[in-house]
C-alpha positions in Angstrom: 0.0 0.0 0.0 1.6 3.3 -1.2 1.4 6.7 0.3 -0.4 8.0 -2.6 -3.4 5.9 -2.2 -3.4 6.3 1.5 -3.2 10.3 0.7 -6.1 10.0 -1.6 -8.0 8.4 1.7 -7.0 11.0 3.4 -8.6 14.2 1.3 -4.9 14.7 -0.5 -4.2 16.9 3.2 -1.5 19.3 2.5 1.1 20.7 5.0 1.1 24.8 6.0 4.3 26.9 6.9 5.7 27.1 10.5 3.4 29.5 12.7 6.4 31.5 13.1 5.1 34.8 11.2 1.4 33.8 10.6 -0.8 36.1 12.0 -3.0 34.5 14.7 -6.2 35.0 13.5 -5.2 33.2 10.1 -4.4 30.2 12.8 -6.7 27.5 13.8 -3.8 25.5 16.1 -0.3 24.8 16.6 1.6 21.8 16.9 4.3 22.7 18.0 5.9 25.1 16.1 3.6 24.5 13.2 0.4 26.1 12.7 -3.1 24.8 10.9 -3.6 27.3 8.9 -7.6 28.5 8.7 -7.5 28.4 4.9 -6.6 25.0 5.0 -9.1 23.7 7.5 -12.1 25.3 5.3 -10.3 23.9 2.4 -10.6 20.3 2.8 -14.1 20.9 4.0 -15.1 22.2 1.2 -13.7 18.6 -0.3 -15.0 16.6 2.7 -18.8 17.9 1.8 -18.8 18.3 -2.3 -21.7 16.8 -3.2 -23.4 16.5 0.2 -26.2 18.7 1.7 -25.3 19.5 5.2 -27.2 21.7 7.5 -25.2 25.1 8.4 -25.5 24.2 11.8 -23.2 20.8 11.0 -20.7 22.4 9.7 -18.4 23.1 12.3 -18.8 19.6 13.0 -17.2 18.9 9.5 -14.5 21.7 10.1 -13.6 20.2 13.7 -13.4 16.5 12.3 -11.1 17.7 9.7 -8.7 19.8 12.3 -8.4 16.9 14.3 -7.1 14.6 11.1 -4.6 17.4 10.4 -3.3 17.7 13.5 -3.1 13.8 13.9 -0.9 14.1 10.8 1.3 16.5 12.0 1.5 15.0 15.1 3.0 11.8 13.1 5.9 14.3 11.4 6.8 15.4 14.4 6.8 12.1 16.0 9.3 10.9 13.0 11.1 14.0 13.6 12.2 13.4 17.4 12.9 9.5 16.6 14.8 10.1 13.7 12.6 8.9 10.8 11.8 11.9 9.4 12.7 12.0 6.0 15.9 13.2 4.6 16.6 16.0 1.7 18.1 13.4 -0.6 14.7 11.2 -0.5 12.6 14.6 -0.6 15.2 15.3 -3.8 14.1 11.7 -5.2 10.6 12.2 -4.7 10.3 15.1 -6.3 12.7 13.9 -9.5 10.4 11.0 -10.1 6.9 13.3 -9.3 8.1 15.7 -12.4 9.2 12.8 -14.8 5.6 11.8 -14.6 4.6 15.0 -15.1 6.6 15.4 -18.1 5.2 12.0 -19.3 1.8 13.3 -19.1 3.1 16.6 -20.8 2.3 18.7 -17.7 4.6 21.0 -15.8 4.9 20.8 -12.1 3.8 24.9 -11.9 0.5 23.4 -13.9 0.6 20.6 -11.0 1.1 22.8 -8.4 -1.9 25.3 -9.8 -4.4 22.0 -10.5 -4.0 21.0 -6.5 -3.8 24.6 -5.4 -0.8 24.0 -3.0 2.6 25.6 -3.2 6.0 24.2 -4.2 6.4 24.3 0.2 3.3 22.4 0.8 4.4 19.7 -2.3 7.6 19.6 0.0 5.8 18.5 3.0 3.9 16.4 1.2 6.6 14.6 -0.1 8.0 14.2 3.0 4.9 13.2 4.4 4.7 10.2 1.5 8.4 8.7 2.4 7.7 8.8 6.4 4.1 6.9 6.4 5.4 4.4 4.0 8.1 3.8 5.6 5.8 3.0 9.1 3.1 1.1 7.2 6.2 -1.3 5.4 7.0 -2.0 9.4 3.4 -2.0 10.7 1.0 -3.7 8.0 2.7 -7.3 8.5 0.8 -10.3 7.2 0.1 -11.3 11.2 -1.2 -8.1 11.9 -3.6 -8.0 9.3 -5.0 -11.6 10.3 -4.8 -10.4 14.4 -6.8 -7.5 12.9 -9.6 -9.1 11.2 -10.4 -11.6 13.2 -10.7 -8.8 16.2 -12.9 -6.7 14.2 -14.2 -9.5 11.9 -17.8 -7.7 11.7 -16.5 -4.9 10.1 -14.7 -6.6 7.2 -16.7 -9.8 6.3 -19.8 -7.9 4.8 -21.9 -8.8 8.4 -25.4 -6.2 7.8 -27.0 -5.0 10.8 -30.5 -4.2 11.7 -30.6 -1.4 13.2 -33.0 1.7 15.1 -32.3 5.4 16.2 -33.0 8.1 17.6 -31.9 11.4 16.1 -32.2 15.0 17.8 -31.5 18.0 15.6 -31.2 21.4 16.8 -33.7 24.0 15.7 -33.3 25.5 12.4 -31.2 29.0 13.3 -29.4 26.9 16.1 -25.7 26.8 16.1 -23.3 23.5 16.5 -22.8 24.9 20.6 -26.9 23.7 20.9 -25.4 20.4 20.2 -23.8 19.8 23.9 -27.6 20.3 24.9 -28.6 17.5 22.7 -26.1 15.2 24.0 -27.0 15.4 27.4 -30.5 15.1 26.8 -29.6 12.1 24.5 -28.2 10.3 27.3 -31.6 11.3 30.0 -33.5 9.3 27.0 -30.9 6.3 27.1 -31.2 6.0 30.9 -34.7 6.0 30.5 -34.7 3.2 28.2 -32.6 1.4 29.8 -34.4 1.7 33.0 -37.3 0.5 30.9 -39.5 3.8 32.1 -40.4 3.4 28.1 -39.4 1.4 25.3 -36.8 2.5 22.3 -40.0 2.5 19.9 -41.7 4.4 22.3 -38.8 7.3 22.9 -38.3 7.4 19.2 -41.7 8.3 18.7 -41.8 10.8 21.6 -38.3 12.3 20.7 -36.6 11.3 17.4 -36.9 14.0 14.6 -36.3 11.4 11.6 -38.2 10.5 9.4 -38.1 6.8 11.0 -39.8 8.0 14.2 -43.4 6.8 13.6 -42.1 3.4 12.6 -40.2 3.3 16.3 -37.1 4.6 14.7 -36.5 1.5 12.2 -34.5 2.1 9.4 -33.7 -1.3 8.7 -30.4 -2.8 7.3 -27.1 -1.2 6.7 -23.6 -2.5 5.8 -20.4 -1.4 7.4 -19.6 1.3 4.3 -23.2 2.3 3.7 -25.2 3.7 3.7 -24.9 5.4 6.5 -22.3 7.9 7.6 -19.1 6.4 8.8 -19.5 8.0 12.4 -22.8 6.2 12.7 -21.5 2.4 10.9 -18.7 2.9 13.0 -20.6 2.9 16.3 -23.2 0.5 14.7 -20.9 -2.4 14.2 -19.6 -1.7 17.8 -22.8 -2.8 19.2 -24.3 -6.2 20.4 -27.7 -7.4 19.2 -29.6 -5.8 21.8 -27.3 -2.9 22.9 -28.0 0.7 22.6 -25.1 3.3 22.0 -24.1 6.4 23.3 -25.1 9.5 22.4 -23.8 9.5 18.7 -22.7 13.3 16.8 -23.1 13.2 12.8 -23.3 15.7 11.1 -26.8 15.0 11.1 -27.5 15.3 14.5 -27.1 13.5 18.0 -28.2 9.6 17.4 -29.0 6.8 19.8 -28.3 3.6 17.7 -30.0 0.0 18.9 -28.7 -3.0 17.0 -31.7 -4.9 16.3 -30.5 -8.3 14.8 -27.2 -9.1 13.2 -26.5 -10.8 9.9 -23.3 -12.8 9.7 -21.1 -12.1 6.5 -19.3 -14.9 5.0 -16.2 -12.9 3.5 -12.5 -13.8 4.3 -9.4 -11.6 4.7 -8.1 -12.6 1.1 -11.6 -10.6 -0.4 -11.0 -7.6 1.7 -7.6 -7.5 2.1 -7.5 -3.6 1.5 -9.8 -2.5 4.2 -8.1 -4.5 6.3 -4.6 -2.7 5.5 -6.6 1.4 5.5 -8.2 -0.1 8.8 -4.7 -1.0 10.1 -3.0 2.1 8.6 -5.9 4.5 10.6 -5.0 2.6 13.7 -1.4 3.0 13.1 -2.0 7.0 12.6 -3.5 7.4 15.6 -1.3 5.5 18.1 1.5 7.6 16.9 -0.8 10.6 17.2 -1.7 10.2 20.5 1.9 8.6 21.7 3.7 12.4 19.9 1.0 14.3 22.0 3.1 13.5 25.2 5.9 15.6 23.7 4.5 18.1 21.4 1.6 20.7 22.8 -1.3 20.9 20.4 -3.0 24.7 20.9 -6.1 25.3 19.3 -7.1 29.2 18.8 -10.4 29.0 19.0 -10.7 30.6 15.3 -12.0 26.7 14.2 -14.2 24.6 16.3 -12.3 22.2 18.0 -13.1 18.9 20.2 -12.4 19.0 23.9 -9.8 16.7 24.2 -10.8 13.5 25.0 -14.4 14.1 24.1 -17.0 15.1 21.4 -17.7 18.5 22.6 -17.3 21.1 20.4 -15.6 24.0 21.5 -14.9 27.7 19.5 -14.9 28.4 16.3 -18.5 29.2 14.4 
C-alpha cells in the first residue's frame, strides 16, 4: 500500500508553513511550532462535503473533524522527527525527480501541477516528506500477522456482516448553532437511561423524541452494511454494538443519534476478499497510536478561530 493511495483516503491533506510569522487570527492550532492554517481547515471541507447537503449548523462539526485529522498528521511528522525517521533532503530530492518525470510524461509542468491541487512548491515539499515517512511505518506495521490479528478482532466490520438497526436522532432547531449540540447530548443520554431503566421502550422514545423521518415506525431504518449507507461515524458505532445494545449519544453531522442493533447478519467474507480494508483499517490505527503517543511531547493549541473537540471528548468548542 503506497502513500499515494493512503493520501487519496485522506482528502490529498497538505502541509502549511511554520506558525512562526502567521498572524493568529489566520491560525486554527499549533503543533508545535507548526500552525493549521484557517485556509486550510475550510479547504478540505469544502472537499470533505462536495456533493453533500449539510445543515449550516453541522458544519463546524465537519470543520472540527477535519482539524483533528490534520493535526493527527502533523502529530506523526513530528513524532518521526524526534525519533529520527523523518525524511531526509536526498529522498525529498528523489521524490520530487520521479513526481516531475511523470509529469513530463503526461506533458504537464509541475507549476501546472502545483496550480491544479492549489498548493505551493512548500506544501508539495511536505507532502513529499509526508509520503516517504508513512510508508516507511506502514512497510514496518501492516505485516501479514497483523492483518489476520486484525480481522479476526474486528471481523464484523470486514466480512460484509449487515445489521438491523433503530435510532433516535435529535437535531437542533433551524437557526441553532453546532454549541446547541452539547444540549442535545446530554438530553440524549436522560432518554438512554430512561430506556434502559425500561421507564419506556426505544420504539416508544423514538416516537416521543426522534426527529427522523423513521420515528413513527419506532425509529426503524432497517439494514445497513459497514460502508453504507450510512455515515461512517454512525456504521462505526453501529458495528460496535451487540444485538440488543444501545449506544451512546452518537454526533453526525446530522444530529445526536442513539443507535440500537436490532439483529445481526453474519457475512461470509474472508481476509483474502477484503484484504484492502483491512490494511486502510490498520493504517488508521497505526496513525492514531502515533498521534496520540507524539502528544506527550508536542503541545497541540487550538485558537479558538475553528471549532475544535475537547480533548478527550465530542464537545465542540470555538470556532462558528
Amino acid at each position: 500500500m503506497n502513500a499515494w493511495r493512503w493520501t487519496a483516503i485522506l482528502l490529498t491533506w497538505t502541509f502549511a508553513a511554520t506558525a512562526r510569522g502567521q498572524p493568529a487570527a489566520e491560525v486554527a492550532a499549533t503543533v508545535g511550532q507548526e500552525s493549521v492554517r484557517i485556509a486550510e481547515v475550510d479547504r478540505l471541507a469544502a472537499i470533505a462535503t462536495r456533493g453533500q447537503s449539510v445543515a449550516d449548523w453541522a458544519l463546524p462539526v465537519v470543520r472540527a473533524q477535519v482539524l483533528e485529522e490534520i493535526i493527527a498528521r502533523r502529530l506523526v511528522l513530528a513524532y518521526a522527527r524526534r525519533t529520527g525517521a523523518a525524511a531526509t533532503d536526498a529522498e525529498i530530492r528523489s521524490a520530487l525527480d520521479a513526481l516531475q518525470q511523470d509529469l513530463a510524461r503526461r506533458q504537464k509542468t509541475l507549476d501546472e501541477y502545483l496550480q491544479e491541487q492549489s498548493v505551493t512548491a512548500d506544501d508539495l515539499h511536505r507532502q513529499l516528506a509526508w509520503n516517504i515517512v508513512w510508508d516507511r511505518y506502514l512497510a514496518r506495521y501492516v505485516t501479514e500477522e497483523r492483518l489476520a490479528v486484525h480481522f479476526a478482532a474486528h471481523r464484523r466490520q470486514f466480512d460484509g456482516t449487515e445489521l438491523l438497526v433503530s435510532h433516535i436522532l435529535l437535531q437542533p432547531e433551524n437557526d441553532a448553532g453546532a454549541g446547541d449540540l452539547v444540549p442535545l447530548v446530554e438530553k440524549a443520554e436522560r432518554i438512554r437511561e430512561e430506556i434502559v431503566a425500561e421507564k419506556l421502550s426505544f420504539a416508544e422514545a423514538a416516537q416521543r423524541y426522534s426527529s427522523g423521518p423513521s420515528a413513527a415506525d419506532g425509529g426503524r431504518l432497517g439494514w445497513i452494511g459497514r460502508r453504507g449507507p450510512m455515515v461512517e461515524s454512525f456504521s462505526r458505532v453501529a458495528f460496535e454494538l451487540a444485538a440488543g445494545e444501545i449506544s451512546p449519544p452518537v454526533v453526525t453531522p446530522f444530529g445526536v443519534h442513539l443507535i440500537r442493533c436490532d439483529e445481526i447478519k453474519p457475512g461470509t467474507r474472508q481476509l483474502a476478499d477484503v484484504r484492502r480494508e483491512v490494511e486502510d483499517s490498520l493504517a488508521r490505527e497505526l496513525l492514531d497510536r502515533l498521534a496520540a503517543l507524539e502528544r506527550q511531547h508536542t503541545p497541540v493549541v487550538y485558537t479558538g478561530a475553528v471549532p475544535y473537540f475537547k480533548p478527550g471528548t465530542r464537545e465542540l468548542v470555538g470556532g462558528k
